[in-house]
Structures are given as C-alpha cells and as structure tokens.
C-alpha positions as CSV (number, residue, x, y, z in Angstrom):
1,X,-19.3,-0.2,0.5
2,X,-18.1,-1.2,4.2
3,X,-17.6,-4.5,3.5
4,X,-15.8,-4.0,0.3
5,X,-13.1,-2.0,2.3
6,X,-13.2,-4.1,4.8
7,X,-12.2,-7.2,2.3
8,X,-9.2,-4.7,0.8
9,X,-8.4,-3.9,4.8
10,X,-8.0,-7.7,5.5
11,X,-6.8,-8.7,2.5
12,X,-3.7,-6.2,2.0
13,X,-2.8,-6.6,6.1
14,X,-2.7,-10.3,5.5
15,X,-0.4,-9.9,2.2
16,X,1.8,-7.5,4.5
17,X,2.3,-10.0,6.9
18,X,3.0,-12.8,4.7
19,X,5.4,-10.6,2.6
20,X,6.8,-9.3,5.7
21,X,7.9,-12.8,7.2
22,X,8.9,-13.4,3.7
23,X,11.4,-10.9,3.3
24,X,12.8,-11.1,7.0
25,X,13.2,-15.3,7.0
26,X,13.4,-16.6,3.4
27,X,15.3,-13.8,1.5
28,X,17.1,-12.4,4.2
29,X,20.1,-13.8,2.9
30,X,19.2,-13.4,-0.5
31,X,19.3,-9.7,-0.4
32,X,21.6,-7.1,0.3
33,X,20.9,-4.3,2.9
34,X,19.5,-1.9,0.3
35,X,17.1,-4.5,-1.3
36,X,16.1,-6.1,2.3
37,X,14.9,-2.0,3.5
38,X,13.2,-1.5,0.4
39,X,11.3,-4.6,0.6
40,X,10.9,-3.8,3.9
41,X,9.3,0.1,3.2
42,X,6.4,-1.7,0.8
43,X,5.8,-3.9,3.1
44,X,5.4,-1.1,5.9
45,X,3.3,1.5,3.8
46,X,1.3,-1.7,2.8
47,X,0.3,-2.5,6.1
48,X,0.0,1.3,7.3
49,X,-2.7,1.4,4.4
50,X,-4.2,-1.8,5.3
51,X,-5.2,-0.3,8.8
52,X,-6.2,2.9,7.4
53,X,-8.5,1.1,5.4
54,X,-10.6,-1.1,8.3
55,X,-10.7,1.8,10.3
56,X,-12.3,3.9,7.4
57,X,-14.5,0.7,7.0
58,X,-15.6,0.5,10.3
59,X,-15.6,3.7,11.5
60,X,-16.7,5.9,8.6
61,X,-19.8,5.6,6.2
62,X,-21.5,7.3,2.8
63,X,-16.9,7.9,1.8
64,X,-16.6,8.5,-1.6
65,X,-15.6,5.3,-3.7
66,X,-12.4,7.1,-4.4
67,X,-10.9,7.0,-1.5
68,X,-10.8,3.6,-1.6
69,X,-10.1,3.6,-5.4
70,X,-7.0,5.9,-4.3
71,X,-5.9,3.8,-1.8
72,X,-6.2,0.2,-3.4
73,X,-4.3,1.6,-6.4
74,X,-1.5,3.2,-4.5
75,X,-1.0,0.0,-2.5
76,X,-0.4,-2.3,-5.2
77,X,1.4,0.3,-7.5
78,X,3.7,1.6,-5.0
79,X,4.2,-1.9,-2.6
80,X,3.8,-4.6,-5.3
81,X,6.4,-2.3,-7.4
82,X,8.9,-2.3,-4.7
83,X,8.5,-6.3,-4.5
84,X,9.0,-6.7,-8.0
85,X,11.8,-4.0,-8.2
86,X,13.7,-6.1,-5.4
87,X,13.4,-9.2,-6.0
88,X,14.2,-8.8,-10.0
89,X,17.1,-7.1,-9.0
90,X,18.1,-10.1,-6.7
91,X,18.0,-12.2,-9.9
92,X,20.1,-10.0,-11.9
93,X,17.2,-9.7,-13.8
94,X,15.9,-5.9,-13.1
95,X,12.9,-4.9,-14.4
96,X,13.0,-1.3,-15.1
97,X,9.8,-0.5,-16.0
98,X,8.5,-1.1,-12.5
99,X,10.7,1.8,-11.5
100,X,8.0,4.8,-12.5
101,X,5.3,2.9,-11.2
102,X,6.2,3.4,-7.5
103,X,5.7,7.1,-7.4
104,X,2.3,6.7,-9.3
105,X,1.5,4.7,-6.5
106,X,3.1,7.0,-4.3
107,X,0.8,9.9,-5.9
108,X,-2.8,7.9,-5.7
109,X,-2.0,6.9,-1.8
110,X,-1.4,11.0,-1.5
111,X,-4.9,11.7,-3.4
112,X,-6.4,9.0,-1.1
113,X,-5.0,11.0,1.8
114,X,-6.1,14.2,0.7
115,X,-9.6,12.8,-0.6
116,X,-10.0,11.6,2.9
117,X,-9.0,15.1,4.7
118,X,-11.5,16.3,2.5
119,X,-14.3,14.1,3.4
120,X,-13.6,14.6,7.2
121,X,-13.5,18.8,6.1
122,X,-17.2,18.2,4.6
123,X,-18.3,16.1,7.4
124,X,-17.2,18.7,10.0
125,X,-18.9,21.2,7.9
126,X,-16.0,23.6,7.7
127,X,-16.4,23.5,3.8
C-alpha cells in the first residue's frame, strides 16, 4: 500500500510543479489577477496534499485505504476543478459544471484529514 501512495505522492507533487510553472510563465498574461490566484490555490493544496501523502507513505503503515481514497479524490476534484474552472474561463468558454465539483473535493480532502486524525487517535490508543 506504501508504494501505491508513494506513486500518488510523486505523481501529484510533480503535476504541482509543472502546473505551477505553468500558471506563473505561460499564462501569466493570459489571466487576470483573480484567475492567476485561483490557479494558483489548486496548485498549492495540490502540492500540500502531495507531501502529505509521501510522508504518510513513508512514515506510516497498515492506514486504511481510505485515507488515500480521500485524498486522491479530493486532489483531482478540488485542484483539477480549479484548472479547468480558470482556464475555461480564460477562453470565454466557462464550464460551469466544474463549479460544484470543487467543494466535493474540498469535502473528501477534509474526510482524508479527519480519517487520518483518526488513525493516529487509534494508534495512540486513546480510542
């Protein structure tokens, strides 16, 4: 299961990057203020998750799968959202239904949060 976070980890930190260089070089001047900071926040909680997830895989063992579920999902629902949301709406072209999808992702990084809390309560045998 390590090595399957791990993967995600590596993956989604190297997407962040790359987005993240994107958004500040190539569409800097495509975007406006507004659009260039909300591209920027996905990338940012994209990357924050990306380290939360190769520290859980190299620190942490026998985690339930969700956490990892939680977290995957909420990364590309509520940052690949935001990317799309932005850079439709550069093109004139907005595409609205994208718009509800950000706080589901929002919501399954907050159960991967509090899934994790709970692990750690287990672990520490206070429940």
């Amino acid at each position: 299961m390590n090595h399957i976070i791990l993967l995600f980890g590596a993956i989604f930190g190297m997407l962040a990057v790359i987005f993240g260089a994107f958004g500040a070089h190539a569409l800097k001047k495509r975007l406006n203020s507004d659009q260039l900071k909300s591209f920027e926040t996905g990338v940012k909680y994209q990357m924050y998750h990306a380290i939360v997830l190769l520290v859980i895989g190299f620190n942490l063992t026998n985690l339930s799968p969700f956490i990892l579920i939680s977290f995957v999902l909420g990364i590309f629902l509520f940052s690949f959202s935001i990317y799309g949301l932005v850079l439709s709406d550069s093109i004139e072209k907005k595409l609205k239904f994208l718009g509800p999808i950000t706080p589901l992702g929002g919501l399954f990084l907050i159960i991967g949060w509090a899934l994790l809390l709970y692990e750690f309560l287990v672990q520490a045998k206070f429940i």
